[in-house]
C-alpha positions, 0 to 999 in steps of 0.5 A, a space after each residue: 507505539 505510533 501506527 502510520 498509516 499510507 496508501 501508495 495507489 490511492 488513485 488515478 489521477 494525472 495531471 493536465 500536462 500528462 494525459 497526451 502519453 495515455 491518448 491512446 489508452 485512456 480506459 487502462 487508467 480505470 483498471 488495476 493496473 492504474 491504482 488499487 481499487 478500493 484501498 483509498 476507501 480503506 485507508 480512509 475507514 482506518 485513518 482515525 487509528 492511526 498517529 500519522 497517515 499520509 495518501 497518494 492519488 497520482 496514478 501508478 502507471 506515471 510515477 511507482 511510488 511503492 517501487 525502488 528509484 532503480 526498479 525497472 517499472 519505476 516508470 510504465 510502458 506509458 511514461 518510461 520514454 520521458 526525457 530524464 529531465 521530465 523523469 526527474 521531475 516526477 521524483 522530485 515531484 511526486 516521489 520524493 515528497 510523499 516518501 520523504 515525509 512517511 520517512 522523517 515521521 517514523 525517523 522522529 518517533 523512532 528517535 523518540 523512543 516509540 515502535 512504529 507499526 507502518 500499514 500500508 494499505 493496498 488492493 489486488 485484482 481477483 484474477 492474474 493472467 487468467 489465474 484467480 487468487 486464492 485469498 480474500 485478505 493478505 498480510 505481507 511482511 518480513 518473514 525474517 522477522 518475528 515481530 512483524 510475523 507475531 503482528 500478523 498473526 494477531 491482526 489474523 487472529 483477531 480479523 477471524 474472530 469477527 469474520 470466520 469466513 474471510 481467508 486470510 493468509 501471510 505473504 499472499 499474494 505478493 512476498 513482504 520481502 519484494 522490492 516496495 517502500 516497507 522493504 526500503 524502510 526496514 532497511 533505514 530502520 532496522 530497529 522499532 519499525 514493523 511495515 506491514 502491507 494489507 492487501 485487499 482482494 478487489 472482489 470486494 470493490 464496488 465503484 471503488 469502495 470497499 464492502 462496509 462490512 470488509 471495512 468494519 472487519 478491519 477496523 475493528 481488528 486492528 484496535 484490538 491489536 494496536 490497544 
């Protein structure tokens, strides 16, 4: 069994050739919408489990590297007037580059006989158009699945056992099924891949880390699942 380890929001960075198309805006690149709080942060904690890990830092809101190419946010209301050379080249970029790598690493342990478990790490904002979110940690997979869906339910049981008051719940509060890499990659490899999505609520973030406890919860809840 081989854990690959990724963080699609990692941050918000955009280059010097982009930062005229957020002049007017430049506080949205502070908020969620921009990157997942605190999710480099735990991905950083959870890198010394994994076999491969691989982060991006390039902020969301110029290129979605958790979005399919024909998903229509895969360029925001900020970059989604750029010329389709400009366009292109963000793929090229940016886009295919980190999803590529993520994919031939789980293509060659998977043609070496292994069972890959893909974490990919993420955050959410506590309130949604004025609607708080029920949910401290969220585990997103296919529910189709029931290797994915036992998986879940042990890294649950196990985050529970060392932390009885964190709510913990299954596709929340996103669907594991939505448009996003591991639905991609479940599709490339139907057979020895599980992609799991951990969400992490950012009321937990502080100056974008994420509370020692939260962290020492998660890490310690997936080495008992992956032992």
């Amino acid at each position: 069994m081989k854990l690959v380890l990724t963080c699609e929001h990692g941050g918000n960075v955009v280059p010097k050739e982009y930062v005229s198309l957020f002049k007017n805006n430049t506080a949205v690149l502070k908020t969620h919408r921009s990157f997942d709080l605190g999710a480099f942060d735990v991905f950083n904690e959870l890198k010394a489990l994994s076999n491969f890990s691989k982060s991006n830092t390039i902020s969301r809101l110029l290129i979605e590297l958790n979005r399919s190419l024909h998903h229509k946010h895969l360029f925001s209301e900020f970059s989604k007037n750029l010329s389709i050379t400009e366009k292109q080249y963000l793929i090229d970029q940016y886009y295919l580059p980190y999803r590529n790598d993520i994919e031939n690493i789980i293509k060659s342990y998977i043609e070496q006989g292994e069972t890959v478990i893909h974490l990919s790490v993420h955050s959410f904002t506590p309130i949604l158009n004025n609607v708080k979110r029920n949910c401290d940690i969220g585990l997103l997979y296919d529910s189709t699945n029931k290797i994915e869906k036992q998986f879940c339910k042990q890294l649950k049981n196990s985050i529970k056992k060392l932390n009885p008051d964190l709510n913990v719940r299954y596709n929340y509060p996103y669907l594991g099924k939505a448009d996003g890499f591991t639905t991609y990659l479940r599709k490339r490899f139907p057979e020895n891949y599980l992609g799991i999505e951990l969400e992490i609520n950012q009321k937990f973030s502080n100056n974008n880390k994420i509370d020692s406890s939260i962290k020492q919860t998660l890490f310690a809840a997936l080495s008992q699942v992956i032992d």
